[in-house]
C-alpha positions in Angstrom: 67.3 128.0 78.6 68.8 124.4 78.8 71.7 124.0 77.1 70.7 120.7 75.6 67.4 122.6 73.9 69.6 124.8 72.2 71.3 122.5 69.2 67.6 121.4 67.3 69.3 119.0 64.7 72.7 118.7 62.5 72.9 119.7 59.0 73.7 116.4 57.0 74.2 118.0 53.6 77.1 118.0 50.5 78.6 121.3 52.0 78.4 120.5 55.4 80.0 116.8 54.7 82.9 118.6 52.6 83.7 121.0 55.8 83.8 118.1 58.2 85.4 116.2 55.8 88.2 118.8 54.8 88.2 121.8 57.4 87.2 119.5 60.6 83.9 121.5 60.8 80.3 120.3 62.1 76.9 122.2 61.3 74.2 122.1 63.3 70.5 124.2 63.2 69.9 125.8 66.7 67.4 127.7 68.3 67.2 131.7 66.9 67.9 133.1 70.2 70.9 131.1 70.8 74.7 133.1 70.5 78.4 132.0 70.0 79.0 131.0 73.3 75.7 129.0 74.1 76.5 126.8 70.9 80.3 126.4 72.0 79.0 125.3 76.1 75.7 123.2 74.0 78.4 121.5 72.2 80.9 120.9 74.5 78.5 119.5 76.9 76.6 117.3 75.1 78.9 115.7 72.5 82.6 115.6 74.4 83.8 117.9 71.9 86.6 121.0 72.5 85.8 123.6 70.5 88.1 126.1 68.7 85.5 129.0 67.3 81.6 129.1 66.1 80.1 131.0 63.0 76.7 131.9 63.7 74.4 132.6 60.2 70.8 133.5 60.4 68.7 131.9 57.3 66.0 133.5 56.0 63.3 131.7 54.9 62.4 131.2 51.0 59.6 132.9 49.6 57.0 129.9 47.9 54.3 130.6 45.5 52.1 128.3 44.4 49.6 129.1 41.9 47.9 132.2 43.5 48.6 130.9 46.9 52.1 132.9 48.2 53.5 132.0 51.7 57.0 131.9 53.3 58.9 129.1 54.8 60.4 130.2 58.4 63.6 131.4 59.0 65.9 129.6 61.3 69.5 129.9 62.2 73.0 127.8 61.5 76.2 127.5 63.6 79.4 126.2 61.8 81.2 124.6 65.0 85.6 124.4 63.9 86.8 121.8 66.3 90.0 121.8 67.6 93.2 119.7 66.2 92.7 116.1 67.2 89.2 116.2 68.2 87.1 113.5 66.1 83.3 113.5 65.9 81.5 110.2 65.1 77.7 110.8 65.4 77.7 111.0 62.0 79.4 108.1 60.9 77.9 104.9 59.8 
């Protein structure tokens, strides 16, 4: 697997702009199969970044019902990257 398939898109939303904001903390979706230390060599590789320590959270998709119709959005995985002091990101600025 290529390192630079593994991170799919980051997570631009209110709780994820707080913890970069406050805790220095970027949140990306990546691939299910991926672990800890393929997100921390993804991310060091491709964005420049040092990193101190990855969560890993598997998502699990929301059950959606419409009318009689009942289906299941896919489940998907997040990693929580902490950066380490000093380090600046600024792909998501502007």
């Amino acid at each position: 697997m290529d390192l630079h398939d593994l991170i799919i898109r980051p997570l631009l939303t209110e709780k994820s702009t707080k913890l970069r904001e406050t805790r220095n903390q970027i949140c990306f979706e990546v691939r299910r199969d991926a672990n800890r230390t393929q997100v921390k060599q993804a991310i060091e590789a491709t964005l420049n970044l040092k990193v101190a320590k990855v969560n890993i959270i598997n998502v699990e998709g929301k059950r959606k019902r419409t009318g009689k119709l009942a289906g299941k959005r896919s489940d998907w995985k997040k990693a929580i990257v902490s950066l380490k002091a000093g380090e600046k990101t600024t792909i998501f600025e502007g």
